[in-house]
ROKELO-874569 format. One record per residue (C-alpha): residue in one letter; x, y, z. Coordinates in steps of 0.001 Angstrom, whole numbers, padded with zeros to 6 digits, always signed. Layout:
AXYZ;...
***
This chain:
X-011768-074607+145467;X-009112-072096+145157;X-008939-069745+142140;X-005446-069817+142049;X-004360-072260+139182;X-002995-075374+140145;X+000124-074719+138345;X+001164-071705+140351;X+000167-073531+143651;X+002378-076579+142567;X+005596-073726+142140;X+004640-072098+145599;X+004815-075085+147532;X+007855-076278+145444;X+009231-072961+146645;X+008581-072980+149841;X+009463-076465+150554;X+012860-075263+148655;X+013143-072597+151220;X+012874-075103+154239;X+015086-077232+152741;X+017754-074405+152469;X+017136-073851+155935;X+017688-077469+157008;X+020851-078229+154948;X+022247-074513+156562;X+021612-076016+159972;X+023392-079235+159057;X+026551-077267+157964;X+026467-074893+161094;X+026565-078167+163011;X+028685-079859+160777;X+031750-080148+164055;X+029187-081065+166372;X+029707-084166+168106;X+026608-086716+167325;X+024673-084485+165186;X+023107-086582+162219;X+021749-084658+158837;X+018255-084384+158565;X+016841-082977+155763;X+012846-082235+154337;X+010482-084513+153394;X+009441-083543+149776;X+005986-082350+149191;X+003146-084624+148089;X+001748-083387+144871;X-001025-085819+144754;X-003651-083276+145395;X-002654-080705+142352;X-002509-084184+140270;X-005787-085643+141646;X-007605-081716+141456;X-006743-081303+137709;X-006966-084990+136347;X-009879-086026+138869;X-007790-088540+139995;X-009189-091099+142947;X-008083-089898+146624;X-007488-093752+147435;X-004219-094471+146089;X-002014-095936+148424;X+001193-093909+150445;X+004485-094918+151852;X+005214-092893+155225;X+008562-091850+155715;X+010579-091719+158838;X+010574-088200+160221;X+012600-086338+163628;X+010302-085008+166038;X+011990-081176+167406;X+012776-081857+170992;X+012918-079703+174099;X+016426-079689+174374;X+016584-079019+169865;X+014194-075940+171018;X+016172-074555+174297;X+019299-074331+171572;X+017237-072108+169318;X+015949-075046+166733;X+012512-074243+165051;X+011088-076705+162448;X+010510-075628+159220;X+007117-073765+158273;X+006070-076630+155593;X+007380-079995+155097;X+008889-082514+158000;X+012084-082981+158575;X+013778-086649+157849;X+016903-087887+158923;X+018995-087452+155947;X+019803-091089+154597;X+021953-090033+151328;X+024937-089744+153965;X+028615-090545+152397;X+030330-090793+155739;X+029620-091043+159696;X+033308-089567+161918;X+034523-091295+164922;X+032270-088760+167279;X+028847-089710+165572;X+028458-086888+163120;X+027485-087421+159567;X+027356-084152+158266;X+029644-083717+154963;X+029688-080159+153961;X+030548-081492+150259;X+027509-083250+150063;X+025619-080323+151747;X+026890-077407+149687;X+026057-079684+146352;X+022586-079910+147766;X+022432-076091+147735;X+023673-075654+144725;X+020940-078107+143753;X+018318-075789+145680;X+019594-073350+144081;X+019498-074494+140634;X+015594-075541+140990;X+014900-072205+142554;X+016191-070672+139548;X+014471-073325+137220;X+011056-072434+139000;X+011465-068453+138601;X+012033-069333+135369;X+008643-071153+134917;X+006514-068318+136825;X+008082-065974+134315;X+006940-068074+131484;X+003657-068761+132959;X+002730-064830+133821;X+004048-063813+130266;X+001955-066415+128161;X-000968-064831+130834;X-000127-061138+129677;X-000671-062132+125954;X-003733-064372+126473;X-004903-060545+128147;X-003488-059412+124832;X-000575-057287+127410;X+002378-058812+125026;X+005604-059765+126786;X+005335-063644+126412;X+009190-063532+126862;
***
């Protein structure tokens, strides 16, 4: 068992799955004028093991398995590398497909960033709070 409390672990992989997903959604709007590209986007992160770890919850609950796209050869020989955590999904929020197969539509994408973004910020935010209410437990001050 890790020492690390399960609260910080929770924001670090909420971090670093916000991190891939940046990096997906900035692919999808550098090939957003790509004939037949298609979104993708990250699978989010299963929590089940910070929830089951602190509230001793059972390991035998059931899971739905999403779709995911496999990185091929010819993704690769472009320069395409999968993102260090989650798996990537075909994005299925999509408002519109053009003529040449594409679905990317950078209005949808650039509100997702701002939405990375905005949780990024949210989740500093909570770290903050979290290390401060630490420093005065130590009797350190600076709960703020």
């Amino acid at each position: 068992m890790s020492s690390t409390p399960a609260i910080i672990q929770g924001m670090a992989q909420a971090m670093r799955h916000l991190s891939d997903r940046q990096q997906v959604i900035a692919q999808n709007i550098a090939n957003s004028e790509t004939p037949g590209y298609r979104a993708r986007d990250v699978e989010a992160p299963d929590f089940s093991g910070l929830v089951e770890a602190t509230s001793g919850a059972a390991a035998s609950a059931p899971r739905v398995a999403r779709p995911s796209v496999q990185l091929t050869g010819g993704m690769s020989a472009m320069g395409a590398s999968a993102p260090s955590g989650g798996r990537i999904v075909a994005d299925r929020d999509i408002s519109e497909t053009k003529p040449d197969g594409n679905n990317v539509t950078l209005e949808d994408q650039l509100l997702r960033m701002g939405q990375i973004q905005a949780d990024f910020t949210a989740l500093t935010g909570l770290y903050r709070k979290h290390q401060g209410l630490l420093r005065t437990a130590l009797g350190r001050g600076g709960a703020g």
